[in-house]
BATOR-163008 format. One record per residue (C-alpha): residue in one letter; x, y, z; residue number from 0. Coordinates in steps of 0.001 Angstrom, whole numbers, plus 500000, padded with zeros to 6 digits. Layout:
// residues N
+---+--------+--------+--------+-----+
: r :   east :  north :     up :   k :
+---+--------+--------+--------+-----+
: A :      X :      Y :      Z : NUM :
...
+---+--------+--------+--------+-----+
// end
This chain:
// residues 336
+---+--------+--------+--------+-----+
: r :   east :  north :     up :   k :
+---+--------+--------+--------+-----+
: X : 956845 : 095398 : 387359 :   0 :
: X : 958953 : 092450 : 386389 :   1 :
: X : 956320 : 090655 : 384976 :   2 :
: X : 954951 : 093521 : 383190 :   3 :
: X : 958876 : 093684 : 381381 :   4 :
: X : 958928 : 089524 : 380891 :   5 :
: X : 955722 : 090302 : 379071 :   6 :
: X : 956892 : 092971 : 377193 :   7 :
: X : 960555 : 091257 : 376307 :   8 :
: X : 958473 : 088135 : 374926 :   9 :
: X : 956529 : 090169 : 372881 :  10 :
: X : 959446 : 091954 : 371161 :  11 :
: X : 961482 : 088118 : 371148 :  12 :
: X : 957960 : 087215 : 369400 :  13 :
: X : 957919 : 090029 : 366874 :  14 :
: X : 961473 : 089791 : 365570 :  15 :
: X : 960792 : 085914 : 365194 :  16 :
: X : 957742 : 086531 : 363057 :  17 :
: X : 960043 : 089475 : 361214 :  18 :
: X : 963033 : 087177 : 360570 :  19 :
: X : 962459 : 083607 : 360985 :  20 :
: X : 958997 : 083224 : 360219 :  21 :
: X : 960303 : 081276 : 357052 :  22 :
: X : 962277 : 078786 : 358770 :  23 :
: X : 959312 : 077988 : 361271 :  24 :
: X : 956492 : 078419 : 358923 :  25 :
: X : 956371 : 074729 : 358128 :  26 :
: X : 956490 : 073624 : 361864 :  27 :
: X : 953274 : 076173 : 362393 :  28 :
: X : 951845 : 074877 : 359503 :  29 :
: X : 952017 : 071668 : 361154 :  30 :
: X : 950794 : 072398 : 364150 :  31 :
: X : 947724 : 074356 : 362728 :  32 :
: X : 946861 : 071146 : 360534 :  33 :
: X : 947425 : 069132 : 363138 :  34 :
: X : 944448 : 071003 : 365288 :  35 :
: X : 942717 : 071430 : 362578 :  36 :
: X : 942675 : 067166 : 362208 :  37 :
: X : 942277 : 066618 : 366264 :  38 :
: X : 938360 : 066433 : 365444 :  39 :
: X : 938282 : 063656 : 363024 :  40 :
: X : 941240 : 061766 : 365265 :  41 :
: X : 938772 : 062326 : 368115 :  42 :
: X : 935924 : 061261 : 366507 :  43 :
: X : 937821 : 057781 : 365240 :  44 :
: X : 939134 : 057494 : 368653 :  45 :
: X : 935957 : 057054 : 370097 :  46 :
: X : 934682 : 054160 : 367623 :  47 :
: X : 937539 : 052231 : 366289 :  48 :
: X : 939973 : 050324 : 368510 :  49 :
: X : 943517 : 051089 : 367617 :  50 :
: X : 945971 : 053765 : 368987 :  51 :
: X : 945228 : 057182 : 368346 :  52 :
: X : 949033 : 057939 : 366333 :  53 :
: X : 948021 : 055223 : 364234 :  54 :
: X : 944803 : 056887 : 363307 :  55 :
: X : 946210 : 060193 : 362734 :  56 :
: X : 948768 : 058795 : 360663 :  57 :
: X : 945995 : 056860 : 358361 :  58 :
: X : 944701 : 059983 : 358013 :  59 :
: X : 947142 : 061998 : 357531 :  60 :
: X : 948189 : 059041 : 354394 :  61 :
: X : 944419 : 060004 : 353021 :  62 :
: X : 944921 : 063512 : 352783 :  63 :
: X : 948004 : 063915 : 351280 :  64 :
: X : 946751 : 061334 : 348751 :  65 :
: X : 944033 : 063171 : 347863 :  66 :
: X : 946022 : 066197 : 347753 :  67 :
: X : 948717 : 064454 : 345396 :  68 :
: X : 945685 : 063185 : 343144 :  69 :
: X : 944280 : 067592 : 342968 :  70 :
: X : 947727 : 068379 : 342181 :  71 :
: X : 948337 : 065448 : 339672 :  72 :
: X : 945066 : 066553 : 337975 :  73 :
: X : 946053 : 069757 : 337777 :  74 :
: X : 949562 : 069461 : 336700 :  75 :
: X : 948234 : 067266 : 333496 :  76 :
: X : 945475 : 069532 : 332244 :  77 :
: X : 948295 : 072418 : 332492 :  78 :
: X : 950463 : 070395 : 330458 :  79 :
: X : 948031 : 069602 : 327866 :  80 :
: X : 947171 : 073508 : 328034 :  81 :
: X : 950757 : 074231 : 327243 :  82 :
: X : 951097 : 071781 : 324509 :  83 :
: X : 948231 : 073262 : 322743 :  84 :
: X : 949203 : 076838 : 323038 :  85 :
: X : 952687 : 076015 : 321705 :  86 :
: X : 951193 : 073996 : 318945 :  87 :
: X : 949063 : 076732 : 318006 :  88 :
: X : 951679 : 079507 : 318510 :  89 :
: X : 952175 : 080538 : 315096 :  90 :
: X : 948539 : 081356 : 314457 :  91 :
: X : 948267 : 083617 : 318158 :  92 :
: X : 951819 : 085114 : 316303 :  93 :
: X : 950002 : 086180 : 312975 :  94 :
: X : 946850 : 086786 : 313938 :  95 :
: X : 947273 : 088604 : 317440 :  96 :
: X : 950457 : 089250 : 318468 :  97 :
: X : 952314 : 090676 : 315115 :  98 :
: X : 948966 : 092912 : 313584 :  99 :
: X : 949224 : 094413 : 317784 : 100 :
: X : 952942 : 095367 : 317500 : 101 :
: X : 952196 : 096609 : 313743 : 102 :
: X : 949589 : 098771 : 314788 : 103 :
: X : 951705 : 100581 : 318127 : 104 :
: X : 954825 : 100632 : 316048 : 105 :
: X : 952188 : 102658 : 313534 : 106 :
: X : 950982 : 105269 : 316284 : 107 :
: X : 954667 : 105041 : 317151 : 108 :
: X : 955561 : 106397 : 313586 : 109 :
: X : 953478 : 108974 : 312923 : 110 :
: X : 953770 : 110678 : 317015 : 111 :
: X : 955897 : 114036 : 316494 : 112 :
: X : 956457 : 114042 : 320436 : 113 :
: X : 958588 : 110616 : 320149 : 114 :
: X : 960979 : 112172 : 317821 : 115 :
: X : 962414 : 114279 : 320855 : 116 :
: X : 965440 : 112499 : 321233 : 117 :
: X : 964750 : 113135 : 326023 : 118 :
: X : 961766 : 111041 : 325117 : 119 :
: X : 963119 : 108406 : 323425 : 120 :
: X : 966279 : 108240 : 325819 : 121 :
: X : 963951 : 108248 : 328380 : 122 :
: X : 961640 : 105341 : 326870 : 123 :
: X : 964943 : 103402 : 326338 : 124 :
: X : 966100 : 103711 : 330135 : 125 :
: X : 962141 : 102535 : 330959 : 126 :
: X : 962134 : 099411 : 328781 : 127 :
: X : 965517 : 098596 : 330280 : 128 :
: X : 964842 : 098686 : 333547 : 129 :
: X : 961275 : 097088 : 333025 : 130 :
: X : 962991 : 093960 : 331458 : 131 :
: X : 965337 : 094380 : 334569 : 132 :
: X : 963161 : 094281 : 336835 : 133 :
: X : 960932 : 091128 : 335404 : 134 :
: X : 963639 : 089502 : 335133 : 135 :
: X : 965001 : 089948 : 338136 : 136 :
: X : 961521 : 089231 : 339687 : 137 :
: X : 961529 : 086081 : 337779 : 138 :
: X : 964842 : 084717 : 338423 : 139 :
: X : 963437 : 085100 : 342641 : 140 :
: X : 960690 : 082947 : 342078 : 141 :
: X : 962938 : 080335 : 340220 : 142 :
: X : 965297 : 080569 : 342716 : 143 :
: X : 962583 : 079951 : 345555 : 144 :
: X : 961041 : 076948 : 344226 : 145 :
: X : 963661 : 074455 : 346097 : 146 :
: X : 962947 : 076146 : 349279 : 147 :
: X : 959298 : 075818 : 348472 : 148 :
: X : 959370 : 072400 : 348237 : 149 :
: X : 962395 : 071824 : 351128 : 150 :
: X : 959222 : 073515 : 353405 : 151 :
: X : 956685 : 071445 : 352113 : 152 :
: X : 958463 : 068367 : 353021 : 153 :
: X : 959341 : 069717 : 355968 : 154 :
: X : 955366 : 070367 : 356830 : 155 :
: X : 954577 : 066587 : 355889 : 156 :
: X : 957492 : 065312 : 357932 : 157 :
: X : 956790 : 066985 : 360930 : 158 :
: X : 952916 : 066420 : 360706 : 159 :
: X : 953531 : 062840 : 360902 : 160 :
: X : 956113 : 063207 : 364068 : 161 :
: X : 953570 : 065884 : 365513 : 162 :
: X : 950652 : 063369 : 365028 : 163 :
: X : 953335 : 060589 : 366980 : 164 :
: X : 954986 : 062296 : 369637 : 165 :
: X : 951681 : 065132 : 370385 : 166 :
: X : 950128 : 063031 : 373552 : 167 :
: X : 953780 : 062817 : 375153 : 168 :
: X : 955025 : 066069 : 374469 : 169 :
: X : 951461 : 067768 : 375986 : 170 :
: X : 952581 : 065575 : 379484 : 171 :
: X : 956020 : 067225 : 379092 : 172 :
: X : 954575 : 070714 : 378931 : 173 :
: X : 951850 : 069916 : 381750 : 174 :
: X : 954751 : 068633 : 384013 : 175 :
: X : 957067 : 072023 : 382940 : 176 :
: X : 954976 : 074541 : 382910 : 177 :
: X : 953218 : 075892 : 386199 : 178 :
: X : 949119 : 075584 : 385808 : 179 :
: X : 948522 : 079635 : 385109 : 180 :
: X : 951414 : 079360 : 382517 : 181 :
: X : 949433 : 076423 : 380322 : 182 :
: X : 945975 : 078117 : 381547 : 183 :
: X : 946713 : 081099 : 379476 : 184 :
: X : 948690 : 079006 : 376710 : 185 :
: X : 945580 : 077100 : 375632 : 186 :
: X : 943673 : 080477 : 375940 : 187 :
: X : 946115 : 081955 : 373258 : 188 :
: X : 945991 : 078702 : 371461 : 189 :
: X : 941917 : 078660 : 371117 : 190 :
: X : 942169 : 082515 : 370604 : 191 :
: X : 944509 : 081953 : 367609 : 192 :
: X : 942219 : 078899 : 366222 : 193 :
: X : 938827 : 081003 : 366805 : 194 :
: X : 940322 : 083884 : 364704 : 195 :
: X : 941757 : 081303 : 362136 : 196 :
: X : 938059 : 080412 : 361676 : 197 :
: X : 936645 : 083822 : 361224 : 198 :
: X : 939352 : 084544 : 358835 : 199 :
: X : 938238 : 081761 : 357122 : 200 :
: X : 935002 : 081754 : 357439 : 201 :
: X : 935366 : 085939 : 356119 : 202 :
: X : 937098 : 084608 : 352910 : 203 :
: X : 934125 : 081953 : 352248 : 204 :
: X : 932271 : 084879 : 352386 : 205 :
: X : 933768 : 087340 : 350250 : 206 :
: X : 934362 : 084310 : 348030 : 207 :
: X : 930270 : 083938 : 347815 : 208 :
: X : 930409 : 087487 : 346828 : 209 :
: X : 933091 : 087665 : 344213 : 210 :
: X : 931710 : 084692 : 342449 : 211 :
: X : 928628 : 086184 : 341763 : 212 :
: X : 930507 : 089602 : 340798 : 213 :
: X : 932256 : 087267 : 338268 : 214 :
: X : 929251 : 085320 : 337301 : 215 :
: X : 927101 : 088066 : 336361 : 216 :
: X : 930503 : 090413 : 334668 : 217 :
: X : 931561 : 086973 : 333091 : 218 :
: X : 927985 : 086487 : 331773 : 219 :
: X : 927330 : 089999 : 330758 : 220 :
: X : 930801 : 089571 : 328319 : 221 :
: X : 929733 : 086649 : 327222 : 222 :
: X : 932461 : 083862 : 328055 : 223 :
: X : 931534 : 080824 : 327395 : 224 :
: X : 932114 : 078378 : 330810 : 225 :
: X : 930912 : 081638 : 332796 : 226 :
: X : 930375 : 079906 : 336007 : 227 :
: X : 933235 : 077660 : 335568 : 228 :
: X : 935920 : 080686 : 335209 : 229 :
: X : 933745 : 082660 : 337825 : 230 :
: X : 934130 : 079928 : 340573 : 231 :
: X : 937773 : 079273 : 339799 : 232 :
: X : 938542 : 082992 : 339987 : 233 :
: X : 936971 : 083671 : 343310 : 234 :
: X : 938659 : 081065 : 344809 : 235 :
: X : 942054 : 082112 : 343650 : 236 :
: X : 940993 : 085798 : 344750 : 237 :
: X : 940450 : 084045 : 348114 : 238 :
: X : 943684 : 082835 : 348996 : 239 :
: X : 946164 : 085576 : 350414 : 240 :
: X : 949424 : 084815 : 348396 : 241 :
: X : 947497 : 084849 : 344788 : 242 :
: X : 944493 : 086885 : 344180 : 243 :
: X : 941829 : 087689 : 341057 : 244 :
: X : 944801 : 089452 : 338895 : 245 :
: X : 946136 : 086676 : 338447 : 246 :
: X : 942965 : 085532 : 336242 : 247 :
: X : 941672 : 088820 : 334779 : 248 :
: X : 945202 : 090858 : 334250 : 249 :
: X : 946368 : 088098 : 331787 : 250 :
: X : 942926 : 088159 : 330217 : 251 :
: X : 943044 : 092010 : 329645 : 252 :
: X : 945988 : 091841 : 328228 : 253 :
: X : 944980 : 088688 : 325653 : 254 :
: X : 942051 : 091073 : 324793 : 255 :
: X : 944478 : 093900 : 324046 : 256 :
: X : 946894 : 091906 : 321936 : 257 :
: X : 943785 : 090940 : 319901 : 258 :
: X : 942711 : 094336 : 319513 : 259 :
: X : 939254 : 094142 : 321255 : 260 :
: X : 940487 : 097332 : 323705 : 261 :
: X : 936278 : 097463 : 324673 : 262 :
: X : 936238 : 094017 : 326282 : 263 :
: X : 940053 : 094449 : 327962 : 264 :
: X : 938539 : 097552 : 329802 : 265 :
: X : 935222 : 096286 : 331123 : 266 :
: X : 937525 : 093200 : 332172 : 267 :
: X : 939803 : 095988 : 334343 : 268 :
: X : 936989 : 097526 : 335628 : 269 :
: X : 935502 : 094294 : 336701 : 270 :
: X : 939417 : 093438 : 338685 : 271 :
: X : 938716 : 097300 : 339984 : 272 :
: X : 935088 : 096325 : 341625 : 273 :
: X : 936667 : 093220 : 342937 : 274 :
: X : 939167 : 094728 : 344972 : 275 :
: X : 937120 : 097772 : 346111 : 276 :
: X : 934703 : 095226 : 347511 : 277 :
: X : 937096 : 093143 : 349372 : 278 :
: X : 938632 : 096359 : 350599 : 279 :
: X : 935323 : 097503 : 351964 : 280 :
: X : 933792 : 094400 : 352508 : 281 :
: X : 936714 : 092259 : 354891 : 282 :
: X : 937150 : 094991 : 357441 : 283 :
: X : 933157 : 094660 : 357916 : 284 :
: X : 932982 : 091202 : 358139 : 285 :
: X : 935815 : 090370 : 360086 : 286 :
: X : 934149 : 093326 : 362639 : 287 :
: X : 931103 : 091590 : 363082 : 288 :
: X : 932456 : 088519 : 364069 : 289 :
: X : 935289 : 089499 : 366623 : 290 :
: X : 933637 : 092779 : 367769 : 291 :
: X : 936707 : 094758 : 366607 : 292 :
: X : 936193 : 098353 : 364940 : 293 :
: X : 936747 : 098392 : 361478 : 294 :
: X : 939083 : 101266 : 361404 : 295 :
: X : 941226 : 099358 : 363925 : 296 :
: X : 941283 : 095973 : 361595 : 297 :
: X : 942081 : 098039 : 358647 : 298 :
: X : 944986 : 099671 : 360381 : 299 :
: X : 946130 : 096752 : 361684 : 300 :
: X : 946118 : 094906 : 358253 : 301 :
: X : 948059 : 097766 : 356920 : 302 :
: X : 950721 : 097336 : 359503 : 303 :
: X : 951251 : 094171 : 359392 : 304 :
: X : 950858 : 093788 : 355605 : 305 :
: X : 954354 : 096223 : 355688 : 306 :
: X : 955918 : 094788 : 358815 : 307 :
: X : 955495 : 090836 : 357865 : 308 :
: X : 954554 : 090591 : 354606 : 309 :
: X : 951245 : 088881 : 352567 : 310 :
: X : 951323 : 086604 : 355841 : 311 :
: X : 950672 : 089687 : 358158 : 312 :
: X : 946814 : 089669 : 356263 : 313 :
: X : 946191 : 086350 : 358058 : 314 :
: X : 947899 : 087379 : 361632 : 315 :
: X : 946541 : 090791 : 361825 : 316 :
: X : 942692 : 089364 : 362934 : 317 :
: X : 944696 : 086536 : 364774 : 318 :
: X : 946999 : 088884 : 366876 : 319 :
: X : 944326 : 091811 : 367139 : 320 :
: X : 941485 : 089101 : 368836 : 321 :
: X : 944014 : 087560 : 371082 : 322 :
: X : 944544 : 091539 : 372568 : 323 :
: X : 940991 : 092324 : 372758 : 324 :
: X : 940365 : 089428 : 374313 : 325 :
: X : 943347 : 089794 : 377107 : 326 :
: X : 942089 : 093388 : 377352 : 327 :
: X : 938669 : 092516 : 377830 : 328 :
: X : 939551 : 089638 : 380311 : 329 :
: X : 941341 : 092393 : 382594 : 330 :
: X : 937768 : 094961 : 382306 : 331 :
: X : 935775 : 092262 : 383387 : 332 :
: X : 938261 : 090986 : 386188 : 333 :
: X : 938868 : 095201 : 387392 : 334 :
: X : 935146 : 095016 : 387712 : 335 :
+---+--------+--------+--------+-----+
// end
């Protein structure tokens, strides 16, 4: 019975840490996960190069984030060179898009009998208001989250380099702590948690394949030029958990609308509508297959911890709901 409440106590102690101070130990996780997620290629330059195994790690760990500095510096110049031009050639997007768009609902605007209800227009007024509200307020959140953004990010670097250093003596602390049973069923949650990591991962790849070819063929059909260019980019922003496709195809549907082609700015929508229905179908089915979980039970599990912990709760929900099946199935096989 006491065992059965220590169990239960460390899963509430567990839930409210996830609930309120998953932000101060994301970048520690993070750490960790990378850190696992390197342990391969350490391993394999263990074995065939003679120097110490931190040293390796931290070589590597030097490599990546160059390479990672080197994306981002990439990235960072083309965007400023994409600004540059659209400010340059801001007065032409003004006259030709923007203004005749604004001229043309301000016209509807005029001649609409139902707008000169003065209810309507109050309550128009009190809309726009609390729309610009709203974005505002939205936007001044984000602004005022990029310091902690990148106070976590150096936090995840530091502490991969320490983990890398001080991993081999702080696995003989917890061996010499912890009773065997304890660490037995420690590294079972730990390989639980990096198996369902995988299949999450390995479900996005998937449902990547399948958006990009969604995109390819809706991308072709509209004729963009770059097709499969934009179609690859998309799917891989639709397959990362914190961003999505919207954030590619909303801004384009609303380009299309400023310039008037309404046609092009709804088979665009339609095309963000298929997306999602697919991945909404699709993820539940793929993730079942792999972890031998119903679907129904996935889905509600996403659901609840999509509302409980946030956009993160998408990537625990497979972790957490393997990790249970598996105890569960553990005890079937030991009744029997």
């Amino acid at each position: 019975m006491k065992k059965k409440y220590m169990i239960l106590f460390i899963i509430i102690i567990y839930c409210l840490i996830l609930k309120y101070m998953l932000h101060v130990i994301f970048p520690f996780l993070l750490a960790i996960l990378f850190y696992f997620v390197m342990k391969p290629f350490i391993d394999y330059f263990d074995q065939r190069i003679h120097m110490q195994r931190h040293s390796i790690g931290i070589i590597l760990l030097v490599v990546f984030y160059f390479m990672i500095l080197f994306v981002l510096a990439i990235i960072v110049t083309y965007g400023f060179f994409f600004i540059m031009q659209f400010i340059k050639n801001w007065p032409e997007y003004y006259v030709n898009i923007i203004e005749p768009f604004f001229n043309e609902i301000m016209g509807y605007f005029h001649q609409a009998d139902w707008l000169k209800n003065k209810d309507v227009l109050a309550y128009l007024q009190t809309l726009l208001q609390n729309s610009i509200f709203y974005t505002m307020t939205f936007l001044s959140q984000i602004m005022s989250r990029i310091p902690t953004f990148f106070f976590s990010f150096l936090l995840f670097i530091i502490s991969s380099f320490f983990l890398v250093i001080d991993y081999e003596s702080i696995k003989k602390k917890f061996y010499q702590i912890f009773p065997y049973h304890t660490l037995e069923f420690i590294i079972f949650i730990k390989n639980k948690c990096l198996k369902s990591l995988g299949i999450y991962l390995k479900c996005q790849l998937i449902l990547m394949v399948i958006c990009f070819f969604i995109l390819w063929i809706g991308f072709s059909v509209l004729r963009f030029q770059n097709a499969l260019l934009y179609a690859l980019l998309t799917a891989f922003l639709d397959s990362l958990p914190f961003i999505g496709v919207g954030i590619v195809i909303l801004p384009m549907c609303l380009f299309y609308l400023f310039k008037g082609i309404y046609l092009k700015a709804l088979y665009l929508f339609l095309l963000y509508l298929i997306i999602n229905v697919v991945r909404s179908l699709l993820e539940p089915q793929i993730m079942n297959k792999q972890l031998q979980i119903p679907s129904f039970l996935l889905l509600l599990s996403m659901m609840i911890h999509l509302y409980f912990f946030g956009l993160i709760g998408i990537i625990l929900s497979p972790i957490h709901m393997n990790i249970i099946y598996s105890i569960l199935d553990a005890k079937d096989k030991a009744s029997h």
